[in-house]
N, C-alpha and C positions, 0 to 999 in steps of 0.2 A: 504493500500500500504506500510506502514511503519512496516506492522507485517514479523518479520525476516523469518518466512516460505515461504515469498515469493522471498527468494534466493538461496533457493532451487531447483533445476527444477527439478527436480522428482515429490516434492510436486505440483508442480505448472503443470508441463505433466498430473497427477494422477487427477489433478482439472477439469484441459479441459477437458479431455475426460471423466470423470464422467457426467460436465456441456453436453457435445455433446448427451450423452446418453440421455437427457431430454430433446432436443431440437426438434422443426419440422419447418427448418425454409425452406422457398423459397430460390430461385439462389440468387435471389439479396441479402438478408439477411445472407444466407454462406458467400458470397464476401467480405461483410461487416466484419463478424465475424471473419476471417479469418486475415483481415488485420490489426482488433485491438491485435488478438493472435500477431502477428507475432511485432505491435508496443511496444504489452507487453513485451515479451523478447528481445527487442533492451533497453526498460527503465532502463529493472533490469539487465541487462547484464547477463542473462543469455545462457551462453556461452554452455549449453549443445543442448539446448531448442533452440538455434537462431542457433545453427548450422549445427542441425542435422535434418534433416526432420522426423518429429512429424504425426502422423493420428490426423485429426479434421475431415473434411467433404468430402464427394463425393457425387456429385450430379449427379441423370441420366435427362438425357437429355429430356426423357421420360415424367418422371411426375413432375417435378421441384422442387421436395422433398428431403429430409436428407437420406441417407442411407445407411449409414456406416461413409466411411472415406474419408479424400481427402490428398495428399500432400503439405503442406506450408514449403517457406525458408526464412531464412532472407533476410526481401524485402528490409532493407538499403542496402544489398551490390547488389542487384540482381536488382536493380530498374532502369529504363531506364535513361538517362545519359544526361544532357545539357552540348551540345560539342559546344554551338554556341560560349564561351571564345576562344574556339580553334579555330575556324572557317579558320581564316585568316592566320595560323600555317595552316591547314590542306592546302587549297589552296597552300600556298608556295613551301609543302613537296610534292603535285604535280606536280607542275611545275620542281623541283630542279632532282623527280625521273625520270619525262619524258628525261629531259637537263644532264642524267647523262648516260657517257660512258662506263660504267662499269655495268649496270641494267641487261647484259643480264644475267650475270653469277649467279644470282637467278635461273634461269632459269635451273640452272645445280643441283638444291637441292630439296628435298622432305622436304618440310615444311611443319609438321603436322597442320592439319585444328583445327576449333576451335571444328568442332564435335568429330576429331581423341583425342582428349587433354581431352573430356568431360565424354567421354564413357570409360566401364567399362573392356570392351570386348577389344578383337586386331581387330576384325575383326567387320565393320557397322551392324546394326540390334541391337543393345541395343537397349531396351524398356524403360531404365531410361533415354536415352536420352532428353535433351527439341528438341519438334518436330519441333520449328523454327529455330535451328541449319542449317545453309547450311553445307552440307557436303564438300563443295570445296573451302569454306574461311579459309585462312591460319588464323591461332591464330597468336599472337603477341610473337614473340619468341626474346629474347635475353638474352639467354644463352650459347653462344658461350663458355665464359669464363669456363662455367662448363663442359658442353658437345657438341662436333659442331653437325648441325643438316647432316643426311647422304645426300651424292653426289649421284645421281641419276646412274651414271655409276659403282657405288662400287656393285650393284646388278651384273651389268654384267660379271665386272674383276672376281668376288666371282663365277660365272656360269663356266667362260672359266677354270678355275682354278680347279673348280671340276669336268669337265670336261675332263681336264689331268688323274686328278688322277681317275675317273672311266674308260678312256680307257688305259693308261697307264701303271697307277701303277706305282714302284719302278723308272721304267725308267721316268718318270717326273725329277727328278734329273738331269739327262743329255742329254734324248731327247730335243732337238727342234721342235718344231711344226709348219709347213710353213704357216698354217693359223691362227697360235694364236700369237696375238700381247703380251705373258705375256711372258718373258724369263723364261729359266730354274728355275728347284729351286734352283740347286747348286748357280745362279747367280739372286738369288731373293733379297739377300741382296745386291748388288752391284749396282742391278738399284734401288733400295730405298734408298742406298746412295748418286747416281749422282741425281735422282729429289731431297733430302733434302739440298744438299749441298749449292744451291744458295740462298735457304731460312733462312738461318742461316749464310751464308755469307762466306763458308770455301773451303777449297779443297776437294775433291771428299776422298783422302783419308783419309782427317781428322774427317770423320764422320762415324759413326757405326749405323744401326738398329737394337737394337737388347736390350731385357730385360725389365723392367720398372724402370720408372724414380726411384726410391728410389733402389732400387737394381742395376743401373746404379751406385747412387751415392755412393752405397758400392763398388763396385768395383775400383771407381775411389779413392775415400778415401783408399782404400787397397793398392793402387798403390804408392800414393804419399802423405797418410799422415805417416809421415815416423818417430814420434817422440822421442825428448832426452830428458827422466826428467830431465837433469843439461840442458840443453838446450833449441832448438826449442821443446815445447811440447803443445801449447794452440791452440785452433779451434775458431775461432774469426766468427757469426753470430749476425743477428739479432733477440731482446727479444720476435718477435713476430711473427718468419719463421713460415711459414707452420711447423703443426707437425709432420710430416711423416719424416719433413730434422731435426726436433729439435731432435725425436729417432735415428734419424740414428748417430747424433755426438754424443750424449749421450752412444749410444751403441758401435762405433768406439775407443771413448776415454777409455770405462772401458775394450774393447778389448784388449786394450794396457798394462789393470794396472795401471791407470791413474783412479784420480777421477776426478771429472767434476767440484767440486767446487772449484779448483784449475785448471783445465789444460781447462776450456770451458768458453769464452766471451761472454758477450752478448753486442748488439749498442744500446741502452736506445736512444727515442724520448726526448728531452730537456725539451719539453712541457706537459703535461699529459692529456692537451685536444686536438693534435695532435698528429698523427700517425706516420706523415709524418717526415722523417729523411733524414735530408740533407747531400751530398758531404762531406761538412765540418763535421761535427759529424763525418760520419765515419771514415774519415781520422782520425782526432783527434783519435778516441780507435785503429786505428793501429798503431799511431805515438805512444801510450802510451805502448802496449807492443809489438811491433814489436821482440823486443829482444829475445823473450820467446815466439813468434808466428809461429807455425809450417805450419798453412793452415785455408784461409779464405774460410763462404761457403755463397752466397750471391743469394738473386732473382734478375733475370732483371727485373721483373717485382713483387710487393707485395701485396700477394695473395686478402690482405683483404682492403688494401687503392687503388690498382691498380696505385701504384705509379712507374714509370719509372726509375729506377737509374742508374745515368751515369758511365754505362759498361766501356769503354776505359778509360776514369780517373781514378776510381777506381782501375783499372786492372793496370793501371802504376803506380799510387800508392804502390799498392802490390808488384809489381815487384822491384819497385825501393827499398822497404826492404828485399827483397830477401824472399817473403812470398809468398807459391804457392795458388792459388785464385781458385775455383771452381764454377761455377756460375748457380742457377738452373734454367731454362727457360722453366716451366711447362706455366706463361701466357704470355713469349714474344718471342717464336717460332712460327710462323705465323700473328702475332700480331702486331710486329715491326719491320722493318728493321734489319737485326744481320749483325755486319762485324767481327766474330772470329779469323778468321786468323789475317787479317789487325790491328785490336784488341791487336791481342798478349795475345790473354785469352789462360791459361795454360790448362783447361780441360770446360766442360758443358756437363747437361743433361735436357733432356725436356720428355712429354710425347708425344703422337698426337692424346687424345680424347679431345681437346679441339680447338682452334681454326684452327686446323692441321685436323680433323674430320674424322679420320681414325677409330672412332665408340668404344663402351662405354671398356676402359681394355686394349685399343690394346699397341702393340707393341713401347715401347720409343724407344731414339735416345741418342748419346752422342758424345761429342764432344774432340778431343783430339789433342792440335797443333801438328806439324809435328815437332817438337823438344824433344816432349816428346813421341812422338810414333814411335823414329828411332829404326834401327836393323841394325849394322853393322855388324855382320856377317853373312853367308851361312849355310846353313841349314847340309852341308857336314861338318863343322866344328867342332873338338872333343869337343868342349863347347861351341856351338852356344847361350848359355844363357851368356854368357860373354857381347855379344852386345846389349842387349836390358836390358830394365827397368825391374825390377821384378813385377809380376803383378800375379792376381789368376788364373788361366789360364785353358781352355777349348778346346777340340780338335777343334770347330769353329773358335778359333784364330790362330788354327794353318796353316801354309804353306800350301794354297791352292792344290799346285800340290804334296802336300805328304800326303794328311791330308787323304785319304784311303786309305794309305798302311798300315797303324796299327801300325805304329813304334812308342814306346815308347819316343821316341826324339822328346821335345816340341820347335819347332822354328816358331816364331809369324811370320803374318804377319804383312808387313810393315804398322804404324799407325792403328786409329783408330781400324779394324776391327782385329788387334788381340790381342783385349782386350774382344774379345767375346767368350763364352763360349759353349754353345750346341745349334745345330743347332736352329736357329729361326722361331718362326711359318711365314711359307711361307701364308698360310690363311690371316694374322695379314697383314702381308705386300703388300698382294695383296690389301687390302682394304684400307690401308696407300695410296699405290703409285697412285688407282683410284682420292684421294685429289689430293695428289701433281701436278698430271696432268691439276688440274682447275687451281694450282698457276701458272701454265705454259702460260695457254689460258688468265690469266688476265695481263700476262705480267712482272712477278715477282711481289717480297715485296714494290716496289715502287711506284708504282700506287695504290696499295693497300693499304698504307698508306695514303697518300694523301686525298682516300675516304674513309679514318675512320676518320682522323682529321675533316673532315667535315659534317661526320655523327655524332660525340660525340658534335663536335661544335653544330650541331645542337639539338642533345638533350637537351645540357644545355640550349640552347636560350628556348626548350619547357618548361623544368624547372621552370627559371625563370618567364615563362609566368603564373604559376600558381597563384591563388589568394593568398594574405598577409596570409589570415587563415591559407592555407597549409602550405604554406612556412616556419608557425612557426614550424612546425610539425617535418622537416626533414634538414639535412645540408649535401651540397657533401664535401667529406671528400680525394677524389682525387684531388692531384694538380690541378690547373684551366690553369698553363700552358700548352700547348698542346704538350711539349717537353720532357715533365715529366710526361706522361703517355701514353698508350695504347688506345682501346678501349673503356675499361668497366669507368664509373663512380659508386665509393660507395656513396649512402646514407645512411646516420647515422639518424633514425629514434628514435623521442619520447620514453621516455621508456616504457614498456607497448605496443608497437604499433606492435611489429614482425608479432607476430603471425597470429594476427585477417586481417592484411593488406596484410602478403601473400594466406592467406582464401577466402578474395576479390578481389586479381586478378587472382587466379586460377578459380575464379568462372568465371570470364572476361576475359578466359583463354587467360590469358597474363602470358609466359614462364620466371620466371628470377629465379635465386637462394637466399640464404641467410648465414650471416655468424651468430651467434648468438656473443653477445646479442642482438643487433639492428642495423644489416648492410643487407640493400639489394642492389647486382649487378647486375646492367643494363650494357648490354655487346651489342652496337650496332654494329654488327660482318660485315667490309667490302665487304666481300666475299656474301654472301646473304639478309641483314638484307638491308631494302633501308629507305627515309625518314618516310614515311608514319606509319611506323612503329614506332617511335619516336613519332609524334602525336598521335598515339593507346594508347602506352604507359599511355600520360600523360592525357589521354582524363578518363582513368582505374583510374590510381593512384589518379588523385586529388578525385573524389567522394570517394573512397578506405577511404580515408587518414582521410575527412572528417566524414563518418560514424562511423566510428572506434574512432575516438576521441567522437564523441559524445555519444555512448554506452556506453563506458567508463566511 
């Protein structure tokens, strides 16, 4: 056992199946064989060999004999499960989904089954399937945070919609259709801006559908990052934004002529074993160069601690040094309560394939106060660009009731929506506004808050209910107040442990994502995700947790 060939798995594949060639053994005797194969690559952690399914035995039924091959997996992660710890967790998360007014709007989602998640195929009939898979058991899904799962009704709005356009054609544009609930498409953005606009907390015309979130955020930086090298010229973010907004300032700043290591801030966490960055910190790095700060770009929500940060302070903050503040709300646009207007945030953008579930790429949103998106003057007037902001400009933003006549004369419309550029996929939005429609039936962002605070709450209570063993394993790394965050809680896992532990809940097909090096997010999503769900979870993760370390 201690000759180094045996950490190998090639050498060690290449053994077995030589050893199977010389073997004649009975059922009971494969069984046996099979399960010592499979303890042996959990010993030597042999990660090609325990992962991948290997030929040893197949036995026919027939004559009880060896003949050929069979399939074995790693039976520490695949091995049946004592959930009696749980027990009394599982019972409560009954009781709390039965006594919960909000259960039915599951009801409104396609929750891939644990067969849909296992299989190789789109469509049932995989043969790799395990044959004890139910096909109509939902998997354990909470990845909202990543991708929301689809609204049952985005099938239809996507039907009616192509629908238009094969009897139609061109006139979908401006036809009406007395039997179709889906407005024109000239006015597709308009109703994806009145369903968005309560969810984010704004006026109808402070919001725009249209682009995606990082090409949102160039446009709105084009607008209003306006900078003076003797002056306002620094972009003040956090060291550890999502990278999609850290290019975009990187790329804005050198747009300008500006180097970054001069003209780009970053908010450093105080602590180096916390992520988490407090009110105060930030304040402090704008208090330190406000002087020389041209525009902050901040999450409401951070991506990888799922920490909440307080939007309205901050935002007076900013304002009170005369520093225009841009805020991204990729995880707290459907996630949290938004009041923008009320707020007084100078611009935002978000996207709506995540807890918004308008399906994987679709169509963002952005947000523009009504101070910064005026146009005083008329579209008749010899330099209608006199009253509005300067911005990149696309004949979508321009003046509705001129915007086909072809005239060279670009005059926005008022706020948000002329800031948009080429017509937006009406497709996109059809499947956007099928979501929005369920925010509507649960009663807006505020009930729906409510039942995520008490779905996360209840997570961690499952959490904590894990054995001491596990517990060494993993630390949530999201605030624990319930004021200071979202949905989703990160666990900060062992080092060593990513990998092999999202290995073992996709086999338990239990749905969540990962940040690398060792973060994985549980995103127990209000909108569909119920308690029971939480108990799955930890019911997966603790044996997970524990096999894996012991491989190891």
């Amino acid at each position: 056992m201690g000759d180094r060939r045996f950490k190998n798995s090639r050498y060690t594949k290449c053994c077995i199946e030589k050893l199977v060639g010389k073997l004649d053994l009975n059922r009971h005797e494969g069984s046996l064989f099979a399960q010592h194969v499979g303890k042996l690559a959990t010993i030597l952690n042999l990660d090609e060999l325990a992962r991948t399914h290997y030929s040893v035995l197949l036995f026919t039924a027939q004559t009880g004999a060896s003949t050929g091959i069979c399939w074995i997996s790693r039976p520490s992660m695949t091995a049946p499960v004592d959930t009696s710890r749980f027990s009394g967790l599982r019972a409560e998360a009954e009781v709390l989904d039965r006594e919960d007014d909000l259960r039915h709007l599951r009801d409104e989602f396609h929750i891939p089954t644990k067969a849909d998640v296992k299989r190789k195929t789109l469509l049932a009939g995989d043969s790799s399937n395990d044959a004890h898979v139910d096909e109509t058991t939902p998997c354990t899904y909470l990845c909202g945070n990543s991708l929301g799962v689809q609204p049952k009704r985005t099938a239809t709005h996507i039907q009616q919609f192509l629908a238009t356009w094969a009897t139609q054609g061109v006139q979908g544009h401006f036809k009406p259709l007395e039997d179709s609930p889906l407005p024109t498409w000239l006015n597709a953005d308009h109703q994806a801006a009145k369903l968005m606009a309560p969810i984010v907390g704004a006026e109808e015309s402070e919001v725009a559908i249209m682009q995606t979130l990082t090409a949102n955020l160039h446009l709105l930086m084009s607008a209003f990052y306006r900078p003076d090298p003797n002056g306002r010229h620094k972009i003040i973010l956090e060291s550890k934004a999502f990278p999609s907004d850290h290019f975009a300032v990187l790329s804005q700043i050198r747009h300008h002529g500006l180097s970054p290591e001069t003209s780009m801030v970053t908010i450093e966490s105080p602590f180096a074993s916390d992520s988490v960055i407090s009110t105060y910190d930030i304040q402090a790095v704008i208090s330190k160069h406000a002087a020389d700060t041209a525009l902050i770009l901040l999450p409401g929500i951070q991506y990888y601690t799922g920490q909440l940060l307080d939007i309205p302070t901050i935002t007076a903050y900013a304002r009170k040094h005369g520093i225009f503040i841009i805020w991204d709300l990729a995880h707290a646009a459907g996630n949290v309560p938004l009041s923008l207007h009320n707020w007084d945030v100078d611009a935002a953008a978000w996207c709506t394939y995540k807890y918004l579930n308008g399906g994987p790429g679709s169509i963002g949103g952005a947000f523009v106060h009504e101070r910064n998106g005026l146009v005083s003057t008329v579209v008749t007037d010899e330099e209608p660009e006199r009253g509005y902001d300067n911005r990149l400009s696309g004949w979508w933003g321009n003046d509705k009731a001129t915007r086909f006549q072809m005239e060279n004369k670009f005059h926005p419309v008022k706020g948000a929506a002329g800031f948009q550029l080429s017509n937006p996929s009406v497709l996109d939005m059809t499947s956007v506004c099928a979501s929005l429609e369920i925010f509507e039936l649960a009663g807006g962002m505020i009930p729906l808050r409510e039942r995520s605070k008490k779905l996360t709450a209840f997570l961690e209570k499952c959490l904590s209910s894990m054995s001491d063993d596990a517990k060494k394993l993993f630390r949530v790394i999201t605030p624990p107040d319930p004021e200071q965050r979202g949905a989703q809680l990160s666990l900060l896992l062992a080092d060593g442990l990513l990998d092999p532990v999202m290995h073992g809940l996709e086999e338990r097909a239990v749905v969540l994502d990962e940040r690398k090096p060792n973060v994985i997010r549980v995103a127990p999503t209000p909108l569909y995700n119920n308690y029971n769900d939480c108990v799955s979870f930890v019911e997966a993760f603790e044996p997970v947790l524990m096999a894996t370390q012991k491989a190891g």
